[in-house]
C-alpha beads as a LAMMPS data file, in Angstrom:
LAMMPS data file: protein, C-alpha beads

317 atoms
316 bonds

1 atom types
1 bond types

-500.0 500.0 xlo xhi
-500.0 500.0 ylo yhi
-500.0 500.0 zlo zhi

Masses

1 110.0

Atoms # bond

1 1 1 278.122 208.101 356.214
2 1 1 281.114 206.271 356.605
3 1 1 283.942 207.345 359.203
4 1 1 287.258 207.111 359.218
5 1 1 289.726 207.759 362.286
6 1 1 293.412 208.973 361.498
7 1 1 295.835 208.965 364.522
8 1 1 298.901 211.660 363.756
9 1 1 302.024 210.463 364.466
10 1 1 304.895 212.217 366.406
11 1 1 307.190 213.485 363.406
12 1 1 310.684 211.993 363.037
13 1 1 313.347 214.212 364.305
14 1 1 316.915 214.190 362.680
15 1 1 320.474 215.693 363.064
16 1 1 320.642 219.389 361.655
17 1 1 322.770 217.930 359.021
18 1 1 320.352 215.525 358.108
19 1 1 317.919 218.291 357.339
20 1 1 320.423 220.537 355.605
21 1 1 321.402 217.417 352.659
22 1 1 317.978 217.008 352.831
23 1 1 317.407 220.592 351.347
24 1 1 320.298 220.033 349.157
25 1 1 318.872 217.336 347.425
26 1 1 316.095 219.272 347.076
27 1 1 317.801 222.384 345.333
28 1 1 319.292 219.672 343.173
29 1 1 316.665 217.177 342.183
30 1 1 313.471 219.940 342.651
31 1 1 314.370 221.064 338.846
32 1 1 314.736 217.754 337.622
33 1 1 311.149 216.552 338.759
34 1 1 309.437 219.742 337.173
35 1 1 310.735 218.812 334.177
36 1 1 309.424 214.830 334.128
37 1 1 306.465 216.085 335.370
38 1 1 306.217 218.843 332.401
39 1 1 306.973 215.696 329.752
40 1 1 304.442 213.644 331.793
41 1 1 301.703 216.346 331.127
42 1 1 301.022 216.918 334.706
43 1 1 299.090 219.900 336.132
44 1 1 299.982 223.423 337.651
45 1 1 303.547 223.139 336.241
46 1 1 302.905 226.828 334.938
47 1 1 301.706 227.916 338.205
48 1 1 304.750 226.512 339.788
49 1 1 307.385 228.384 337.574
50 1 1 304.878 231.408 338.447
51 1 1 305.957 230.900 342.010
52 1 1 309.404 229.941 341.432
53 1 1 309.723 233.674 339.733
54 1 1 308.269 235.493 342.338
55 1 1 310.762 233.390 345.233
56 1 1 313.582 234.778 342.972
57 1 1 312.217 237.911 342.645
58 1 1 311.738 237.938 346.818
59 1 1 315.595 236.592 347.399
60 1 1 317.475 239.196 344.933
61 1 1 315.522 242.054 346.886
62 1 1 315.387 240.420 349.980
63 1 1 311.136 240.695 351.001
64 1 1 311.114 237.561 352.321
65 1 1 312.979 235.247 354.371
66 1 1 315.489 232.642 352.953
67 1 1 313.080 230.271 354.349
68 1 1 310.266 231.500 352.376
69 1 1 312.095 231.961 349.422
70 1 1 313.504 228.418 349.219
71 1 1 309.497 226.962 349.992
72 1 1 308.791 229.983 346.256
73 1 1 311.311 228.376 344.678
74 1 1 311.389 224.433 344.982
75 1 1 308.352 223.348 346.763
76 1 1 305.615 225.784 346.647
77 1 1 302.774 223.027 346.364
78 1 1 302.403 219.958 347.323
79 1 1 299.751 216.775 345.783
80 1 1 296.745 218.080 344.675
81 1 1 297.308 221.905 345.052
82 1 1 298.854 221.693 341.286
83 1 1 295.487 220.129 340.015
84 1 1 293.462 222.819 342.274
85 1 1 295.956 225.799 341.848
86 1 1 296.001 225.117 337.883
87 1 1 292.168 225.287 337.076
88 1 1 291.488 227.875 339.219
89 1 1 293.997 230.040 337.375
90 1 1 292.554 228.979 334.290
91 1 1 288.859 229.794 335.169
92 1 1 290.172 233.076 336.257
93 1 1 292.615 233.905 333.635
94 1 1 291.510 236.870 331.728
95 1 1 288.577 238.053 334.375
96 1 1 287.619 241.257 334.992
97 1 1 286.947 241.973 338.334
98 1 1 287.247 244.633 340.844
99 1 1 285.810 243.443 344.417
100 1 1 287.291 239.885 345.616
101 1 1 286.379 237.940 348.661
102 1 1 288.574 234.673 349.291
103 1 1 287.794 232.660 351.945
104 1 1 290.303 230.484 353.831
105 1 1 292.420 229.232 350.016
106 1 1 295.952 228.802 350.471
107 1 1 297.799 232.080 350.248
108 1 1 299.137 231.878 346.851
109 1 1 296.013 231.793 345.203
110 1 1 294.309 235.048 346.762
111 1 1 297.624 236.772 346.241
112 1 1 298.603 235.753 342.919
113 1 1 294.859 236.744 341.152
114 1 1 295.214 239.903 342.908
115 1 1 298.725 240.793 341.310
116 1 1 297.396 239.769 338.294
117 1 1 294.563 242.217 338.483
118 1 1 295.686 245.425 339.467
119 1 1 292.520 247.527 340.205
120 1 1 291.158 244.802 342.265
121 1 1 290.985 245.161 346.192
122 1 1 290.283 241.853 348.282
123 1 1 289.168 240.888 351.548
124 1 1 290.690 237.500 353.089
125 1 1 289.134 235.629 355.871
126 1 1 290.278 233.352 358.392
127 1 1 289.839 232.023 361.079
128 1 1 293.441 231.219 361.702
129 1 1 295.598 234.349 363.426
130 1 1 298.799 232.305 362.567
131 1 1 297.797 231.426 358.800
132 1 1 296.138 235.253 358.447
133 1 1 299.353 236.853 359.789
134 1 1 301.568 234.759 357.490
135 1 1 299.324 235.845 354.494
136 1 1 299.593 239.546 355.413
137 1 1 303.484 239.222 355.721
138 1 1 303.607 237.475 352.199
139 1 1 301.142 240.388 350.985
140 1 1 303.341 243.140 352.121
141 1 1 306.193 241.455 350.549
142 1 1 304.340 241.296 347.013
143 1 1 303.589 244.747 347.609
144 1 1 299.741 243.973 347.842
145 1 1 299.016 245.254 351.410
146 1 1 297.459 248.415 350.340
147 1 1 294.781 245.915 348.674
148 1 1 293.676 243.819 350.874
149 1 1 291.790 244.008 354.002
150 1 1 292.217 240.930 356.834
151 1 1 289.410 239.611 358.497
152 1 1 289.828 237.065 361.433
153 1 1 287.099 235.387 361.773
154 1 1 284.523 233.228 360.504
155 1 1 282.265 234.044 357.238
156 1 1 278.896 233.927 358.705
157 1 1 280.043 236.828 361.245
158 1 1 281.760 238.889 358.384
159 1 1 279.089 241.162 358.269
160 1 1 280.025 241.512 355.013
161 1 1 277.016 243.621 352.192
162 1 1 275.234 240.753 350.350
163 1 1 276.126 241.093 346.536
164 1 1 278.936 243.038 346.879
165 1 1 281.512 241.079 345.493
166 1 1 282.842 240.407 341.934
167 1 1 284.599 237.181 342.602
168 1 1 284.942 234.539 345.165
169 1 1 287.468 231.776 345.917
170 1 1 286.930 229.200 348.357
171 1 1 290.060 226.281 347.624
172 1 1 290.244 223.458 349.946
173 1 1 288.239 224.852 352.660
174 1 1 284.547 223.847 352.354
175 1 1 285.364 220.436 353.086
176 1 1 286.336 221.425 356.758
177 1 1 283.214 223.627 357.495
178 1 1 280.511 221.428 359.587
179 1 1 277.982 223.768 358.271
180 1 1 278.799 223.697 354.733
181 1 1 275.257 224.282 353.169
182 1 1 275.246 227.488 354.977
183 1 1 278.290 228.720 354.207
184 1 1 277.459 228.472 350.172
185 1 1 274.586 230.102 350.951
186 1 1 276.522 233.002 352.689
187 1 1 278.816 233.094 349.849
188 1 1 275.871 232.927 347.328
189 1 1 274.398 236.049 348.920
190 1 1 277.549 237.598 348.793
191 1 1 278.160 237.333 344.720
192 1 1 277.208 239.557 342.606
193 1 1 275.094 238.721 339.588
194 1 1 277.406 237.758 336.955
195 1 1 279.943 237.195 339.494
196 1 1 282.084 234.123 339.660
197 1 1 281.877 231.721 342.604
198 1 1 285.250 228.498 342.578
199 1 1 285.372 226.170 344.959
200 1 1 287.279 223.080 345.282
201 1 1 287.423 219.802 348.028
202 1 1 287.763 216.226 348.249
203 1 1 285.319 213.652 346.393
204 1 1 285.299 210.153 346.352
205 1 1 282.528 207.857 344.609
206 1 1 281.073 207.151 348.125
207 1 1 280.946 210.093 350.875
208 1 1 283.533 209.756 353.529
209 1 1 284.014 211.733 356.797
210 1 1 287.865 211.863 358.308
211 1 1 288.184 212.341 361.995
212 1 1 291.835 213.150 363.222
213 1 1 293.776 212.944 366.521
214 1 1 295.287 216.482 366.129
215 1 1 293.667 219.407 366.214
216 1 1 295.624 221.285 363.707
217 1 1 293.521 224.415 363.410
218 1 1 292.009 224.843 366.873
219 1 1 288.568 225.965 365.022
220 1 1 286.532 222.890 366.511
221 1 1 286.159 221.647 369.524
222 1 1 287.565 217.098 369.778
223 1 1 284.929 215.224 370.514
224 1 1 284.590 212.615 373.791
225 1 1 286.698 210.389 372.425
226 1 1 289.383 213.116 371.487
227 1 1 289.306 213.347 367.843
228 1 1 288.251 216.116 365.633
229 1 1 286.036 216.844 362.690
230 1 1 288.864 217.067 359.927
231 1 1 286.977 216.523 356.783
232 1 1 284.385 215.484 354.654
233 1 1 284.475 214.019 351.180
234 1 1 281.936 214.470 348.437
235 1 1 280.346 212.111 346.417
236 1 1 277.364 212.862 343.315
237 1 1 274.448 213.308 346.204
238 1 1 276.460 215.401 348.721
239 1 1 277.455 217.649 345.849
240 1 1 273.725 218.048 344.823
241 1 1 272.402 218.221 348.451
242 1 1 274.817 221.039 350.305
243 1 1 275.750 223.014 346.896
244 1 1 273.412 222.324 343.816
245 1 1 270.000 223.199 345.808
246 1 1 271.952 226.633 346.539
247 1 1 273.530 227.514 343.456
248 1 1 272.185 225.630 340.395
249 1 1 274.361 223.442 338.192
250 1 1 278.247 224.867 338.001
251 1 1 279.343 226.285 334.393
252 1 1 281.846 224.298 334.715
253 1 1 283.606 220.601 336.833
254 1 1 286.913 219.228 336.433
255 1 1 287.395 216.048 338.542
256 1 1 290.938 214.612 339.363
257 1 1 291.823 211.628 341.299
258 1 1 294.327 208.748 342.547
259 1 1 294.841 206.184 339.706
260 1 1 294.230 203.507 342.692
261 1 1 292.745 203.589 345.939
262 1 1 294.684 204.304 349.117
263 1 1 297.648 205.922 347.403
264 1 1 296.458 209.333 348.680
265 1 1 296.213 208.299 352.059
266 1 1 299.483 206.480 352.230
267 1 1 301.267 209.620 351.164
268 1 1 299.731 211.852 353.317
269 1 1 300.469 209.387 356.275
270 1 1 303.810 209.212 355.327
271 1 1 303.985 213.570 355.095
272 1 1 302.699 213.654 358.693
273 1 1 305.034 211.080 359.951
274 1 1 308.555 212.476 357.936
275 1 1 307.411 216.389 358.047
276 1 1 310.046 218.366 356.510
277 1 1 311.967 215.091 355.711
278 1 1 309.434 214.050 353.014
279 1 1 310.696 215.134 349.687
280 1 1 308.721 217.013 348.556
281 1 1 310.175 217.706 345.633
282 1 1 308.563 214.468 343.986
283 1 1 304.998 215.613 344.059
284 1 1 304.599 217.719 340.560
285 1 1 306.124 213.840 339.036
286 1 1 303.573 212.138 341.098
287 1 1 300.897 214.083 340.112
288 1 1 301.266 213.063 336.227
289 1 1 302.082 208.845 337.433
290 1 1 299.580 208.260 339.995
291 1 1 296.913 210.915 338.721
292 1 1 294.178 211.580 336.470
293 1 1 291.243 213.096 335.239
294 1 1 287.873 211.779 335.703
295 1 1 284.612 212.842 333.858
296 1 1 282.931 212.300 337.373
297 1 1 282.722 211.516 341.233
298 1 1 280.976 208.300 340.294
299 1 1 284.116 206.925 338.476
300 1 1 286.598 207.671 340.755
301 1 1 288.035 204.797 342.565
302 1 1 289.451 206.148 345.473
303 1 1 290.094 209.909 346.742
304 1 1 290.086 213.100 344.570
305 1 1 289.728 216.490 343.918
306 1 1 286.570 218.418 342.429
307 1 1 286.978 222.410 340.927
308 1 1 283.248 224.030 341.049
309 1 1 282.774 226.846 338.518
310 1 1 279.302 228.521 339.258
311 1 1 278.577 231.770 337.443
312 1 1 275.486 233.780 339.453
313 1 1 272.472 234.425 336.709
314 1 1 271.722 238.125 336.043
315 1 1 273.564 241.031 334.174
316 1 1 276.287 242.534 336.461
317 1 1 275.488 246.387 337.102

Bonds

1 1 1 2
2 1 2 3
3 1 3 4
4 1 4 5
5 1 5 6
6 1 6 7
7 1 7 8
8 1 8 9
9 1 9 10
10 1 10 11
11 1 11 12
12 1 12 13
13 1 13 14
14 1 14 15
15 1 15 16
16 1 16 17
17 1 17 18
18 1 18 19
19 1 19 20
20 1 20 21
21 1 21 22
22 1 22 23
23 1 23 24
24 1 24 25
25 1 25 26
26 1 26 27
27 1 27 28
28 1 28 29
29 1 29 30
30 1 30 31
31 1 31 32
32 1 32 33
33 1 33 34
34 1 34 35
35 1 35 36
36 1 36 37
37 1 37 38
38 1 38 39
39 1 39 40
40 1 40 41
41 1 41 42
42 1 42 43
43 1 43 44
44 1 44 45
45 1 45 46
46 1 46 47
47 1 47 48
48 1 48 49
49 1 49 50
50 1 50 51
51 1 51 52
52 1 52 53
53 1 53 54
54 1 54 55
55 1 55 56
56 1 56 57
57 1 57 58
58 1 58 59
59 1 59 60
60 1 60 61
61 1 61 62
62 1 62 63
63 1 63 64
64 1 64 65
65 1 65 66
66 1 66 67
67 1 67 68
68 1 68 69
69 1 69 70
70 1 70 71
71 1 71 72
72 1 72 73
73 1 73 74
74 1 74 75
75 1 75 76
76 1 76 77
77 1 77 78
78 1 78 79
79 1 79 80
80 1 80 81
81 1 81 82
82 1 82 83
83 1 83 84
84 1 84 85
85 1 85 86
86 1 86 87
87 1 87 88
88 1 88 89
89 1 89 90
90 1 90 91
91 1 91 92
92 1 92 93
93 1 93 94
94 1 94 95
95 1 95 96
96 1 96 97
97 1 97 98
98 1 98 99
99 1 99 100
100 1 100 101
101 1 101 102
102 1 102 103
103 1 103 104
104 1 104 105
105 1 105 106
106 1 106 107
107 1 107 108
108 1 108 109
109 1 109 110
110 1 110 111
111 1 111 112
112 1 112 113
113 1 113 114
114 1 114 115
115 1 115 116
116 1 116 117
117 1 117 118
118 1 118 119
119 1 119 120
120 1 120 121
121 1 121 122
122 1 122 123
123 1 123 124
124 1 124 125
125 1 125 126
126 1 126 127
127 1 127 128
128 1 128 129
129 1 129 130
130 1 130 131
131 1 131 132
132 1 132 133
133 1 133 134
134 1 134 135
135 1 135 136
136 1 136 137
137 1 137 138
138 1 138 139
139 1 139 140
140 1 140 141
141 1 141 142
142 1 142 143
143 1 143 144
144 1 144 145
145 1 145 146
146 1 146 147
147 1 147 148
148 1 148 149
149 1 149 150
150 1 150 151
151 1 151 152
152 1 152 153
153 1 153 154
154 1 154 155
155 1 155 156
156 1 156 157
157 1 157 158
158 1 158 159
159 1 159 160
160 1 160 161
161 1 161 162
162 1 162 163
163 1 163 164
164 1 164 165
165 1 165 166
166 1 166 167
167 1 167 168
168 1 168 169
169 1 169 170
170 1 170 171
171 1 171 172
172 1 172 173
173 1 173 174
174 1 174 175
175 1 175 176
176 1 176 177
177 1 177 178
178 1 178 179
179 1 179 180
180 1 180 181
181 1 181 182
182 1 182 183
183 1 183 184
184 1 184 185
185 1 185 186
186 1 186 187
187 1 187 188
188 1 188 189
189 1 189 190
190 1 190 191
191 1 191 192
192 1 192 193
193 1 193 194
194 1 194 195
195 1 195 196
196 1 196 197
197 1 197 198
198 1 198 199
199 1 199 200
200 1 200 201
201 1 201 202
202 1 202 203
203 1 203 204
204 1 204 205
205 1 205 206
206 1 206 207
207 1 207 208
208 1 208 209
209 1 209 210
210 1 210 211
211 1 211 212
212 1 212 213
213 1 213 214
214 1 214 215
215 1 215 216
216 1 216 217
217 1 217 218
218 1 218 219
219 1 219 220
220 1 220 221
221 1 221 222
222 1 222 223
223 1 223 224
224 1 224 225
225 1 225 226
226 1 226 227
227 1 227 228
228 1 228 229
229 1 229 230
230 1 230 231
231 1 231 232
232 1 232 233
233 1 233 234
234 1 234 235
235 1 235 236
236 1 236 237
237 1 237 238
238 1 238 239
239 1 239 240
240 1 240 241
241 1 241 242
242 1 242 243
243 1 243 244
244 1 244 245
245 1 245 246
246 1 246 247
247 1 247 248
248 1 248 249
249 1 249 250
250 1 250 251
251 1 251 252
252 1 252 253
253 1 253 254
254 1 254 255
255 1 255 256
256 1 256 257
257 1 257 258
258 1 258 259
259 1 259 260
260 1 260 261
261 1 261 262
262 1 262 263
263 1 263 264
264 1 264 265
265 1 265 266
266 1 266 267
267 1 267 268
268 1 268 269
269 1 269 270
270 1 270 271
271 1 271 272
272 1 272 273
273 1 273 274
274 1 274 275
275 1 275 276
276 1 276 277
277 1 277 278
278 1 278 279
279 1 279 280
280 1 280 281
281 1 281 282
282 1 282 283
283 1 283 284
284 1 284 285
285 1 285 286
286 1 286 287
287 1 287 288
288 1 288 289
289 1 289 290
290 1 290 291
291 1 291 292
292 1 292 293
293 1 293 294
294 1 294 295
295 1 295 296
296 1 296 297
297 1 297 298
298 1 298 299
299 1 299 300
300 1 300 301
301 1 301 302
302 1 302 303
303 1 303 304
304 1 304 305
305 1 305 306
306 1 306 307
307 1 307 308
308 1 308 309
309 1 309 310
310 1 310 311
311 1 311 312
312 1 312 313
313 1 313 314
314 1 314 315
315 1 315 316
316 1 316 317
């Protein structure tokens, strides 16, 4: 498989005033972006009015912190969260379910499906104490603590009861597991038949495995030469190999991808070298201009993004 090395830069520091008109122009031009992006037909635009309710909602009755709020409000997501964020809210949209396991997603998307479905209760796992405590913070602000029970941890030590849950979400995780193959299989076990199973992660045409110089998580260990599993991209065998021998065929793939290769990995480059001086507030455009939906992994020609829908067979009791 090929490897690729990425060295993180030291971000770019600035004046405070610098960063303040940065988050001006932000307030001003965030609006004006979601708009061209609508026109341009580009995913999760719905999603992100979804969050920018709930910032406002968090700033008139002050839940959250101004910080948080302004992240609700003009840049909740970022690339290809508003492909990812978008179909899983459609594949879930109108689900009945009661018992919900999420493991590792992006807050928003555990949080959001359980407002939206009021008897549910959900467990979140993660191996991140910084990430998990944010997520319980947000959840007490949404007024969803009651409902969910944190785990930190990994999921093969859960100890969780096989086929006890109704629905699982797994969003932009799987790709950072070394053992992926057993942790669908732990997550297989763990559905319910007739329960719901959505994954996404990276694909390319050809598999691909990143290596990186910082060790954002401080899950894995850096190898000798002091870089870090980061993450693995899946191509048609991979995907048939580590998830199709566990589960079957998925109900249901959307693929979505750069229009040409490298643009991906020039923007994210550029993210880890400005930080909070990229502008974010560019990305829902960018997703509709540089974007687009594939009918596989085979035709993509550089980097994207792959939502799994796999239904377990059997009648749900």
């Amino acid at each position: 498989m090929r490897k690729q090395y990425i060295e993180v830069p030291l971000p770019m520091s600035c004046s405070f005033f610098y960063k303040l008109w940065t988050r001006l122009k932000g307030i001003l031009l965030s609006p004006i972006y979601l708009m061209m992006a609508h026109i341009a037909g580009a995913p999760g635009i719905g999603f992100h009015l979804r969050c920018v309710a709930t910032g406002t909602s968090l700033l008139l009755t002050g839940r959250a912190s101004l910080k948080t709020c302004y992240n609700y409000l003009f840049l909740p997501m970022d690339s290809t969260r508003y492909f990812e964020f978008h179909e899983v809210w459609k594949s879930v949209k109108g689900l009945v379910f009661k018992s919900y396991l999420d493991v590792s997603s992006p807050r928003l998307i555990p949080l959001f499906l359980l407002k939206a479905a009021p008897g549910a209760t959900a467990k979140l796992i993660n191996p991140d104490s910084s990430d998990l405590s944010e997520t319980g913070k947000m959840a007490n602000a949404l007024g969803l603590k009651s409902r969910c029970e944190f785990i930190h941890g990994i999921l093969d030590n859960a100890g969780f009861t096989p086929a006890s849950f109704d629905l699982i979400t797994c969003i932009s995780v799987l790709e950072h597991i070394t053992q992926d193959k057993a942790a669908i299989e732990t997550m297989w076990s763990l559905l319910r038949p007739g329960g719901k199973l959505i994954l996404t992660f990276p694909c390319m045409a050809q598999p691909l495995e990143q290596y990186i110089s910082h060790n954002q998580y401080g899950v894995l260990n850096p190898g000798d030469d002091g870089y870090t599993f980061w993450q693995r991209y899946y191509d048609r065998e991979r995907l048939k190999s580590s998830i199709y021998s566990i589960t079957g065929m998925p109900a249901h793939i959307v693929v979505y991808g750069e229009k040409k290769y490298g643009f991906f990995f020039r923007n994210a480059s550029m993210k880890r070298l400005l930080g909070s001086l990229y502008p974010f507030w560019r990305e829902p455009y960018m997703m509709a201009t540089e974007y687009q939906s594939f009918s596989s992994t085979d035709e993509l020609p550089g980097e994207g993004v792959i939502m799994l829908e796999f239904i377990k067979p059997g009648e749900h009791k």
